[in-house]
C-alpha positions in Angstrom: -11.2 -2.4 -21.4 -14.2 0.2 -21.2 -15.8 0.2 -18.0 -19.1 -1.2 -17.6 -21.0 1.7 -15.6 -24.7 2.3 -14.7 -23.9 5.6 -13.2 -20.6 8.2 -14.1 -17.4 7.5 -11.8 -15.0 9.9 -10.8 -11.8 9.2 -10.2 -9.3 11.7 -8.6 -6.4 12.3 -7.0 -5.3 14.8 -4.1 -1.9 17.1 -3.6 -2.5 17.7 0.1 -0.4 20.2 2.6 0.3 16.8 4.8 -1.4 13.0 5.5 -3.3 14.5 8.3 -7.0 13.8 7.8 -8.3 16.0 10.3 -6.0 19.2 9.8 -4.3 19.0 6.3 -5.6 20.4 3.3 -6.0 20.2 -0.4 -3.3 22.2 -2.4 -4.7 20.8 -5.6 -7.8 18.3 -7.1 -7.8 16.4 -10.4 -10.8 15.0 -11.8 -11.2 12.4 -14.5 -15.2 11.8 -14.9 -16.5 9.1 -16.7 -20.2 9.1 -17.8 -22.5 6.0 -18.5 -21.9 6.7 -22.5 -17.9 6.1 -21.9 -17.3 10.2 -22.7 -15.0 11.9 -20.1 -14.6 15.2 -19.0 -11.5 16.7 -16.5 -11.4 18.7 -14.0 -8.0 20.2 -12.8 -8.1 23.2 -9.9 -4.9 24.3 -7.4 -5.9 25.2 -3.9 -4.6 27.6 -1.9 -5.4 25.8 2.0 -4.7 28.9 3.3 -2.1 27.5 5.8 1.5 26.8 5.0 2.9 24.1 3.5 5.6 22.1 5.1 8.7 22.3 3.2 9.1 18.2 3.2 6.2 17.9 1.6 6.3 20.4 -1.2 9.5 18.7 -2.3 7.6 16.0 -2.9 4.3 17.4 -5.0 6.6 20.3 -6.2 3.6 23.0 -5.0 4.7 25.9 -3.0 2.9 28.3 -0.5 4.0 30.9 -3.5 2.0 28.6 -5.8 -1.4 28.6 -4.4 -1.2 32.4 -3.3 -3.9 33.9 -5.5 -5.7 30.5 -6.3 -9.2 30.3 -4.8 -10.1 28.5 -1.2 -11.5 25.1 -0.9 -14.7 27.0 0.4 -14.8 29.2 -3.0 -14.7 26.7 -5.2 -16.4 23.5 -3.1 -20.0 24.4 -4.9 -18.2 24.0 -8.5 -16.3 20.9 -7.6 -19.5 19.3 -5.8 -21.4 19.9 -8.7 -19.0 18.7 -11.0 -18.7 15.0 -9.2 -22.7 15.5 -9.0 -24.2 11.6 -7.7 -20.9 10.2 -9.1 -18.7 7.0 -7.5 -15.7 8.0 -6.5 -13.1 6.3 -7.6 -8.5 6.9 -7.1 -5.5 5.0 -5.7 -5.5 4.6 -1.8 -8.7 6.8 -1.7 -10.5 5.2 0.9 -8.3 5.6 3.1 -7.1 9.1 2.5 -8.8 10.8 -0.1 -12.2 10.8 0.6 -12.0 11.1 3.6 -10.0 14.2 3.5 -12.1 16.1 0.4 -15.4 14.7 2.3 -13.7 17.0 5.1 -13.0 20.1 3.1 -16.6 20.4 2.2 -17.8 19.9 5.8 -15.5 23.1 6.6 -16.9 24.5 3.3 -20.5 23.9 4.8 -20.9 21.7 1.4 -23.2 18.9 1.2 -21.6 16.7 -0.5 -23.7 13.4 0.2 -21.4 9.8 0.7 -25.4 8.2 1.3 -25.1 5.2 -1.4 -21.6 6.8 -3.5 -20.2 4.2 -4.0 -16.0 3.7 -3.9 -13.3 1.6 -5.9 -9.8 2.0 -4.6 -7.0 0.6 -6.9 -4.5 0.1 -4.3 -7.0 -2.1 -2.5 -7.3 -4.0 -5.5 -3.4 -4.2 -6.2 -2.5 -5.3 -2.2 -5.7 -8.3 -2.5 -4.6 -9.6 -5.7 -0.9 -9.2 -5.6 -0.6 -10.2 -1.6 2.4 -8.9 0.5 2.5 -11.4 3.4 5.5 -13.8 3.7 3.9 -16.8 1.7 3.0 -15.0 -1.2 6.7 -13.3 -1.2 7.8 -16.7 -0.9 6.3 -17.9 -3.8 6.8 -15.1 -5.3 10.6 -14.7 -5.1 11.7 -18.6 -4.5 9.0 -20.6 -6.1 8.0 -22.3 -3.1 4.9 -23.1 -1.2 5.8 -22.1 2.6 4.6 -25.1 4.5 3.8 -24.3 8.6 3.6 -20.7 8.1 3.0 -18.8 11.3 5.7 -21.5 13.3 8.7 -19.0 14.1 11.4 -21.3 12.3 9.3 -21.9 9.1 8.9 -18.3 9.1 12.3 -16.7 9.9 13.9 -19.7 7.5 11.6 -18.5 4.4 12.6 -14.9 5.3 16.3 -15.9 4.5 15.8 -17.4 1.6 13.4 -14.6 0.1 16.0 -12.2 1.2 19.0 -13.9 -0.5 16.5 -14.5 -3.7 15.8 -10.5 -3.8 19.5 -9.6 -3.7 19.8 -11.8 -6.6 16.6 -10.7 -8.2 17.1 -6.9 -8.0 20.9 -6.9 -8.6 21.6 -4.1 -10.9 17.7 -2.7 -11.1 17.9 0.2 -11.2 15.7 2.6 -8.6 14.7 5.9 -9.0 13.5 8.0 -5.7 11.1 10.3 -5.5 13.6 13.3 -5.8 14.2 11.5 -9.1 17.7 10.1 -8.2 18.5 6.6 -10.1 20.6 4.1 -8.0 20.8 0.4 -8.4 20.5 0.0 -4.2 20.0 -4.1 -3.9 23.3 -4.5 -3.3 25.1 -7.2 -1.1 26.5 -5.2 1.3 24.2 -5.1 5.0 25.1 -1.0 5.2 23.8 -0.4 2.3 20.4 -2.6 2.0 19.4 -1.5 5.6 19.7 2.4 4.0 17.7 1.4 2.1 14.8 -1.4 3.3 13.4 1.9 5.8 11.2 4.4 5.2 12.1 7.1 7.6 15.4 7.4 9.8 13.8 6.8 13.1 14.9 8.1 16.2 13.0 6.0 18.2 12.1 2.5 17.3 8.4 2.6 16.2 8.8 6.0 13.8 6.8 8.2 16.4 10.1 10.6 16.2 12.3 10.6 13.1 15.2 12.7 12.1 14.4 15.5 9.7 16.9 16.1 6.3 18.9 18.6 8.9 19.2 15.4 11.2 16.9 17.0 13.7 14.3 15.0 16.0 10.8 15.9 14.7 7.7 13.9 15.4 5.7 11.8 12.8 2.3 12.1 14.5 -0.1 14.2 15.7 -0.8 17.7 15.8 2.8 18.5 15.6 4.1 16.1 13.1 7.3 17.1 11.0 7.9 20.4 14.1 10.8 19.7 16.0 10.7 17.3 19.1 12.8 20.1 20.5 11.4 23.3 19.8 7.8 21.6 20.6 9.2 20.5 24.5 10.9 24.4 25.0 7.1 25.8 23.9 4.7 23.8 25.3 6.7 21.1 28.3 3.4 20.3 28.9 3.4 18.1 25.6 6.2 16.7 27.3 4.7 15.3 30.4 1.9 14.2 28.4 3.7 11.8 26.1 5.5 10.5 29.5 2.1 10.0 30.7 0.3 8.6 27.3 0.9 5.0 26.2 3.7 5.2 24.1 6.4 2.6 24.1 9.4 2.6 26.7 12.5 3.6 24.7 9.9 6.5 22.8 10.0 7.5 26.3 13.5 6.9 26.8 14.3 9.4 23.6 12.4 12.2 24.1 13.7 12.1 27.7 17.7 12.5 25.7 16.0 15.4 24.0 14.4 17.1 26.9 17.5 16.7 28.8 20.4 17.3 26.3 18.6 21.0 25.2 17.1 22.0 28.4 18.8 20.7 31.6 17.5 18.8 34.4 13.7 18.1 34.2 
């Protein structure tokens, strides 16, 4: 379908150093423009942020600090790019809440005016999560062709859940699954090991993902100004961070961790 436009719309996506509005930075920026007539024209620029890159994270864009070395800054080529989007919508995949945000942020440290007054913003995510609804009725229907009736009452609830769950590992049995390091498994398998490997997102160390294990099955934290650094090495170079966190509002057994930590590298507190 060609889009009905009465201005051009940009949409773009963002390799970043990190998820980190306020401190990460572009690594690389690609632009598909589309003008009022329907033509397009592209726009394609790596970044060097001119910090490093986490390791964890170029594994998964595949851009290394070696990669960006000699390309420009975000300040030296902000006045291109700016000019490029011009009075353009901006347009991308979960880029309300991260993208720009982030690149409106770059050109404020690139002393860029890039004006948001009236831009307006279509997120395809946003689109895909109304429409095709997550919550427990809608897998319900979705998975056991049924209507969940009292929804919200614990036993309605936790009774649906068991059925979706026993309808998925019937559903996905033998779908294949590729990661993101491109590794194909077929992991909806009846075996409770097995699916809880796989139904999480990070291997906490606490309960609430504020500190997760690294892929050398080291404590590092998942927020923050330190996020991916080591809960450890963080505590032996600044303890202060630890008696704040002890003070902050985070929940008991987060306390109860870092506390293990703190104790099991450095002695008594």
């Amino acid at each position: 379908m060609e889009l009905n436009l009465d201005r051009p719309i940009a949409f773009f996506d963002l390799e970043t150093t990190g998820i980190n509005v306020g401190k990460d930075r572009i690594v690389e920026i690609a632009v598909i423009k589309i003008n009022k007539d329907g033509s397009s024209q592209t726009l394609e620029q790596r970044i060097n942020p001119q910090i490093h890159i986490p390791e964890e994270t170029s594994k998964i864009h595949g851009i290394y600090d070696a990669d960006v070395k000699f390309e420009p800054t975000f300040k030296e080529f902000a006045q291109e790019l700016a000019a490029f989007i011009g009075k353009a919508d901006l347009a991308g995949y979960n880029s309300n809440k991260f993208d720009v945000p982030l690149l409106v942020e770059e050109f404020i440290r690139a002393d860029v005016d890039f004006d948001m007054k009236g831009r307006r913003m279509v997120d395809a995510m946003n689109i895909f999560m109304k429409m095709e609804q997550r919550n427990l009725a809608a897998a319900y229907q979705f998975y056991c062709g049924k209507e969940l009736v009292n929804a919200h009452a614990a036993m309605a609830d936790v009774s649906a859940t068991l059925d979706i769950f026993k309808a998925q590992l019937d559903y996905y049995k033998d779908r294949e699954y590729k990661d993101r390091d491109g590794v194909v498994s077929t992991p909806v398998v009846n075996d409770m090991g097995k699916i809880a490997e796989f139904s999480r997102f990070y291997r906490n160390a606490d309960l609430v993902g504020q500190i997760i294990f690294n892929e050398h099955d080291e404590e590092v934290f998942n927020f923050g100004k330190n996020k991916g650094k080591s809960v450890a090495e963080v505590f032996n170079r600044e303890p202060q961070y630890y008696d704040w966190m002890m003070r902050a509002d985070f929940p008991g057994y987060t306390k109860k961790v870092i506390t293990e930590i703190k104790l099991r590298g450095f002695g008594r507190i």
